[in-house]
VEXMARMI-834523 format. One line per 8 residues: number of its first residue (from 0); their letters; for each residue y, x, z of N, C-alpha, C. Coordinates in pm, whole numbers. Example, Ala and Ser with C-alpha at 12.3 -4.5 7.8 and 13.67 -1.06 7.14 Angstrom:
<sites>
0	as	-569,1319,780,-450,1230,780,-330,1320,780; -225,1285,708,-106,1367,714,3,1290,787 .
</sites>
This chain:
<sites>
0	xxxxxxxx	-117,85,0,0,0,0,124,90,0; 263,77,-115,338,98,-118,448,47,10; 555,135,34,630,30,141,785,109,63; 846,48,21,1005,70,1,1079,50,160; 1243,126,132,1301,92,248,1388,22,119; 1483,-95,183,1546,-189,158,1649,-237,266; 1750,-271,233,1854,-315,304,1818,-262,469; 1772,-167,492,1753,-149,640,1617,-141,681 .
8	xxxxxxxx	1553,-232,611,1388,-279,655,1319,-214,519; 1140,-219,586,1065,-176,499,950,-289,445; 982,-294,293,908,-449,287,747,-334,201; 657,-453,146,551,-412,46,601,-453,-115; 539,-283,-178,582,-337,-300,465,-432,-370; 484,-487,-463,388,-601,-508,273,-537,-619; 195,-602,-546,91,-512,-675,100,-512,-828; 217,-629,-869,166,-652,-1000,311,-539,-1057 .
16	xxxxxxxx	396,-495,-930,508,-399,-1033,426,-233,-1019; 302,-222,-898,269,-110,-955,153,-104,-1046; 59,-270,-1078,-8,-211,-1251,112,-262,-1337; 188,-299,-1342,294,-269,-1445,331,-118,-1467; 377,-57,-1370,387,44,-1395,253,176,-1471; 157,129,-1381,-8,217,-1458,-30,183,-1564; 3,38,-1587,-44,18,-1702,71,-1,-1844; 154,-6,-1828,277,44,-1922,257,197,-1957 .
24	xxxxxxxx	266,255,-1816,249,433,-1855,117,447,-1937; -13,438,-1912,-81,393,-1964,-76,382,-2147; -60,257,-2146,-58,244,-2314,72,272,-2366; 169,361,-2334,304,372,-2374,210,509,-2447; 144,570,-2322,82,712,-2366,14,738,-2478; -49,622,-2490,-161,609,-2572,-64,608,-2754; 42,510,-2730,86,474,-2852,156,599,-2898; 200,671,-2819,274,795,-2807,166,880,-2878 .
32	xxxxxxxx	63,868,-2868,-37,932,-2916,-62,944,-3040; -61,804,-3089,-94,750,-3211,45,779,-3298; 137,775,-3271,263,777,-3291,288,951,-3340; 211,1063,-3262,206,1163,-3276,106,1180,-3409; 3,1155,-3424,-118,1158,-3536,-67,1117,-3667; -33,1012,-3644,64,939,-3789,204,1016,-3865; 151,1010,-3989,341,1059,-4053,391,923,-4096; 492,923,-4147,599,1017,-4084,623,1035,-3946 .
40	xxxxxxxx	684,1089,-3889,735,1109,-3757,830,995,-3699; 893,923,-3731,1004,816,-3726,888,716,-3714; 760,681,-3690,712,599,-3669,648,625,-3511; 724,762,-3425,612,771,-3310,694,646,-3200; 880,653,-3231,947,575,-3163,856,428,-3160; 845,373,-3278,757,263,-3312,650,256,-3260; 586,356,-3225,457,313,-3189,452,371,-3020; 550,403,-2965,605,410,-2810,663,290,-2738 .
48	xxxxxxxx	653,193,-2842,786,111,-2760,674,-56,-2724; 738,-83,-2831,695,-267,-2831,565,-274,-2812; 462,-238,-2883,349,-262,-2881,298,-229,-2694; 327,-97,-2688,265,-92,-2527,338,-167,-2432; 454,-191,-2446,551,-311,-2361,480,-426,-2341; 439,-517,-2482,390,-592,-2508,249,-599,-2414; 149,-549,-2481,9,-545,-2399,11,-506,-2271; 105,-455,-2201,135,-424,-2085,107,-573,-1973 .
56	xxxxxxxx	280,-652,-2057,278,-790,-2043,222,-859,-2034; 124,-847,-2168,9,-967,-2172,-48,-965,-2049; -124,-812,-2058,-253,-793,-1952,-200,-885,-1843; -75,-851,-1775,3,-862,-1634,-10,-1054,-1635; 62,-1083,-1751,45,-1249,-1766,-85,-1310,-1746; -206,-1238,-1824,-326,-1307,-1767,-364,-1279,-1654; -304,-1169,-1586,-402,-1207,-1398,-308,-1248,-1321; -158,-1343,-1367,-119,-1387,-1308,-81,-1544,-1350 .
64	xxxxxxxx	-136,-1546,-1478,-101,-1727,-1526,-229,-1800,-1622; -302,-1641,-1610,-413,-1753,-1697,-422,-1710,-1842; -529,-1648,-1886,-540,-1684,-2031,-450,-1821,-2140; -468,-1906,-2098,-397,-2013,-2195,-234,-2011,-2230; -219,-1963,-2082,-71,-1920,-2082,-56,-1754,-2181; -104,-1711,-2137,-87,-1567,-2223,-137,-1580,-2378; -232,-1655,-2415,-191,-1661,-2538,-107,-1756,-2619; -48,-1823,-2534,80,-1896,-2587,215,-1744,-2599 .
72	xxxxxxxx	230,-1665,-2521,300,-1574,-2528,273,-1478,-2608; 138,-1434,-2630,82,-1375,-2766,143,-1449,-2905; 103,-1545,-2910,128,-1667,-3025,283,-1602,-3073; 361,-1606,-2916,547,-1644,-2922,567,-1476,-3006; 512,-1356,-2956,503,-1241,-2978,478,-1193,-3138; 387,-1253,-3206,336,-1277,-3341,460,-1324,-3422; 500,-1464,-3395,602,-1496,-3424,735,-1424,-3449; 723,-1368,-3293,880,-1278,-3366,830,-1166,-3388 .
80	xxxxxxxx	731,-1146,-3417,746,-1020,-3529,727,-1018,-3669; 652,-1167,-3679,713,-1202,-3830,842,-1198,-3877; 894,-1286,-3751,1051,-1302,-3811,1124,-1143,-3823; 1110,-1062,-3729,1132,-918,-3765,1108,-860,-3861; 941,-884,-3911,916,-825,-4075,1011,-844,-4155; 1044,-1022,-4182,1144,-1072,-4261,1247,-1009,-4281; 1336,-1042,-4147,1453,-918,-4124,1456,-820,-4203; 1358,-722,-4159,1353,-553,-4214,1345,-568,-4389 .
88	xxxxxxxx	1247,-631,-4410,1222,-681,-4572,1366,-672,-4624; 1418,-826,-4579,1501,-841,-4655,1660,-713,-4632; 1658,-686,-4511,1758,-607,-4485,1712,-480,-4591; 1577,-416,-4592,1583,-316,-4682,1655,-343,-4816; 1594,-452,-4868,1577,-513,-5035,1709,-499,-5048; 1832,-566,-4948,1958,-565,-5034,2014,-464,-4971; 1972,-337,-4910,2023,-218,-4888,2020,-129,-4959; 1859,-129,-5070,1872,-37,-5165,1890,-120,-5288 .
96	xxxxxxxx	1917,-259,-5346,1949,-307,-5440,2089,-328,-5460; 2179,-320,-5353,2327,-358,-5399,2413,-250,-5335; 2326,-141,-5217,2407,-44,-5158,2567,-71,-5017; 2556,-194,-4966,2684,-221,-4938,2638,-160,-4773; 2799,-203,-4688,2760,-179,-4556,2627,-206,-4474; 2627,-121,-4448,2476,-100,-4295,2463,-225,-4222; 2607,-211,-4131,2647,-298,-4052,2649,-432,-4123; 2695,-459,-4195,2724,-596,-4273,2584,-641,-4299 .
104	xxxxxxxx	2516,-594,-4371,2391,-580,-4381,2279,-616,-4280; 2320,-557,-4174,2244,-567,-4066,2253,-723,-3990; 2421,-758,-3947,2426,-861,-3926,2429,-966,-4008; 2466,-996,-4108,2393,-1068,-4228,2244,-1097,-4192; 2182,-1020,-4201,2027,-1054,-4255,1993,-1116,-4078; 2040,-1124,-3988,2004,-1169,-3853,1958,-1353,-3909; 2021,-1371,-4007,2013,-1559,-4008,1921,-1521,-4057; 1830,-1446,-4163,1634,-1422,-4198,1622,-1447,-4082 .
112	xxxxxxxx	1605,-1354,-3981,1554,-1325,-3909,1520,-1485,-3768; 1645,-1566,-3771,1681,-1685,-3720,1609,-1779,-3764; 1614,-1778,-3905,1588,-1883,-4002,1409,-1874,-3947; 1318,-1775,-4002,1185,-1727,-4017,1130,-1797,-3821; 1209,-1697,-3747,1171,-1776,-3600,1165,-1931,-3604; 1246,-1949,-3589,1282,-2092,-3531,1184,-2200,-3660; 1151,-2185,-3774,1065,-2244,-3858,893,-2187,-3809; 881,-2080,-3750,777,-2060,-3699,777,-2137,-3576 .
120	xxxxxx	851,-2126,-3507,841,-2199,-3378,804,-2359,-3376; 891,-2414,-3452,868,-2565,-3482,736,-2572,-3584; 698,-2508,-3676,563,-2511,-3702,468,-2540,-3619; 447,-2369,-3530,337,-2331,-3521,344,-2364,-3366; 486,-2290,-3292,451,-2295,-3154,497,-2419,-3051; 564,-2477,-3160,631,-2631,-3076,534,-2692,-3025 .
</sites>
C-alpha cells in the first residue's frame, strides 16, 4: 500500500492510479518499441502515444465497469479514429493538391473531421 501526504494527513493511494500507472508504462514501452523497429522514424511518436493511452484505459475500464461498458468505449475510440483518418486524408489531399496555408488547412478540414464523428456516432454509436 501506497500512502501520500496530503493537506497535512496521509491518505491511500487507489489501486486503480497505480495499474494505471504499470500499465500505461507498460504498453507506452512496448509501442515505443514498435515505434523504434518501424521506418520511418516520425511514426515512433505515433506509436508512443494513443494506442498505449488507449489500452491502458480500456484494460482500467473493464475491472472497473464491466466489459459492456468498455466496449462501448472501444466502439467510441474506433470512431474517432475514423473521423481522424478522414481529417488527415483530406487535410493531406488539399495540402499537396492546392499548396495553401498549414494552418488554414488544418482548421478547415476540422468540419471532416466533425462531419465523419458525429455521422458515426448517430449511425453506429447512438
Amino acid at each position: 500500500m501506497f500512502l501520500l501526504r496530503g493537506a497535512g494527513s496521509l491518505y491511500k493511494m487507489p489501486k486503480d492510479m497505480i495499474f494505471r500507472f504499470v500499465a500505461g508504462g507498460l504498453v507506452v514501452s512496448i509501442f515505443a518499441t514498435l515505434g523504434d523497429i518501424f521506418r520511418p522514424k516520425s511514426f515512433a511518436g505515433l506509436f508512443g502515444a494513443a494506442p498505449s493511452i488507449a489500452l491502458a484505459t480500456l484494460a482500467l475500464t473493464i475491472s472497473k465497469e464491466g466489459k459492456v461498458y468498455a466496449s462501448t468505449e472501444a466502439r467510441s475510440m474506433i470512431a474517432g479514429a475514423v473521423a481522424f483518418l478522414a481529417y488527415a486524408t483530406a487535410a493531406h489531399w488539399v495540402l499537396f493538391r492546392y499548396k495553401p496555408s498549414t494552418t488554414f488547412v488544418a482548421a478547415s478540414c476540422l468540419i471532416v473531421w466533425f462531419a465523419v464523428a458525429f455521422s458515426l456516432w448517430f449511425v453506429w454509436l447512438k
